[in-house]
N, C-alpha and C positions, 0 to 999 in steps of 0.2 A: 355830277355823278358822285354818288356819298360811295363812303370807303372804310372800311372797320378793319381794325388790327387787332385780331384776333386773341394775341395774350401778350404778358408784358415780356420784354426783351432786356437781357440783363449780360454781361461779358463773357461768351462760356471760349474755349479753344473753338469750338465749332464754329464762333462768328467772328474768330479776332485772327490778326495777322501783325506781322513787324513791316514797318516803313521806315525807311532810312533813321533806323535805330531807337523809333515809336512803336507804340502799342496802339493800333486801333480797333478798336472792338464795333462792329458794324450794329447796332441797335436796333434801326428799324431802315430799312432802304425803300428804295424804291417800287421795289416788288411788292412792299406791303402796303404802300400809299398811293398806288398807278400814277407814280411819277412824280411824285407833290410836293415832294421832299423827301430829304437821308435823314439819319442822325447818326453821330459815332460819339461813343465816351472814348476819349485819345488821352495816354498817357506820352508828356514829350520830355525828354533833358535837351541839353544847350548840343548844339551841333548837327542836330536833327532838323534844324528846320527847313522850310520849303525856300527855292534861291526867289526872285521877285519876279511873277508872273499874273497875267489877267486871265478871269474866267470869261468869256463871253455868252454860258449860259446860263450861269445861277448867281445869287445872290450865295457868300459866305460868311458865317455866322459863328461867334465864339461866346460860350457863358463858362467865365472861369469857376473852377471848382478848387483847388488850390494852384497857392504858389503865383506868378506872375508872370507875363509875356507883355514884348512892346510891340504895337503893329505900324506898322507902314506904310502908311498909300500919302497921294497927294503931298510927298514932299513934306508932310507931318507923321510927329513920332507920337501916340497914344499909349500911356502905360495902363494895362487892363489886369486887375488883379484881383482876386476870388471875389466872386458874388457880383461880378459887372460883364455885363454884357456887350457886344458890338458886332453892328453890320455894316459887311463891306460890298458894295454894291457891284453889281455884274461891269466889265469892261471897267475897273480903277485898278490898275496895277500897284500887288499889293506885298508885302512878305510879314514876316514874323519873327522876334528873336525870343528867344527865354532873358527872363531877369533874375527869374528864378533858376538853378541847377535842374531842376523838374518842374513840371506843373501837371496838373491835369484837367483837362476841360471838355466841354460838349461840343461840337462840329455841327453846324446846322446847314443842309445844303437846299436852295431852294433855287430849279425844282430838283427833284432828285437827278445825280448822272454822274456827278463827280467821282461817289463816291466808287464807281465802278474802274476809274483810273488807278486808283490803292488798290484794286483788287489784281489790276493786271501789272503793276510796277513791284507790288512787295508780293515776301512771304509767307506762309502760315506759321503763326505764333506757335512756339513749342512749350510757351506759361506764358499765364497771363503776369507777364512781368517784363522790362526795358530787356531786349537782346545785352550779349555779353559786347557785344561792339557793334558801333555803326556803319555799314558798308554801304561801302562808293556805290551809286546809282548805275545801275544799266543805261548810258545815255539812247542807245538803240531804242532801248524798249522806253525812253521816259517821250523821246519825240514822236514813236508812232505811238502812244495811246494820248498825248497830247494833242496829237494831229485828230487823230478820234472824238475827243473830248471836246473840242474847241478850246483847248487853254493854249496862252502863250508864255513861255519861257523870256524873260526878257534878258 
């Protein structure tokens, strides 16, 4: 089944929200790809990142745009820094730290569904800019759309 997106997607308040003291701007989801894949341009500083967890239905994806991050899976440390890409395959329990104080990069979720978990744990961005602080996680709300999702918190 072919699938067209209709125009291009760019960060406005309307498509973006804060995540555990990230900017993510939702680009193109799932609604516009019947499923096939998300994309998010994420802006993240140090302290914000995800704790170490597996997806069991997508493949996740990072192409750095500035700054640096190291990742994590397999008991190996990867340092992925602007203009390098990396995929982490569905079921490898994985995390993320900043190397850099900020980075910002592209999220690539295949197939789409992840990114519907950001939608239901954060909240809408009030500027396309890093919140003034990072707030503690809803654990409540992080384990039921995890339960949802299929992801696991390790």
């Amino acid at each position: 089944v072919a699938f067209a997106i209709p125009t291009t997607f760019s960060p406005s308040l309307e498509n973006s929200l804060w995540h555990m003291g990230n900017l993510l701007s939702f680009l193109v989801t799932g609604k516009e790809t019947n499923g096939r894949f998300a994309l998010l341009s994420v802006t993240g500083r140090k302290g914000g990142e995800a704790p170490l967890h597996v997806h069991h239905r997508e493949e996740e994806c990072f192409y750095m745009l500035e700054g640096e991050i190291i990742v994590i899976f397999n008991n190996q440390e990867l340092h992925v820094a602007a203009g390098q890409f990396v995929v982490l395959p569905r079921n490898v329990p994985h995390t993320f730290r900043l190397a850099s104080e900020e980075a910002k990069w592209m999220s690539l979720f295949i197939p789409a569904g992840f990114e519907e978990f950001f939608v239901e744990t954060g909240a809408p961005a009030l500027s396309l800019s890093l919140p003034s602080e990072i707030p503690a996680p809803n654990p409540e709300a992080f384990k039921a759309a995890a339960t949802k999702h299929d992801i696991e918190f390790l």
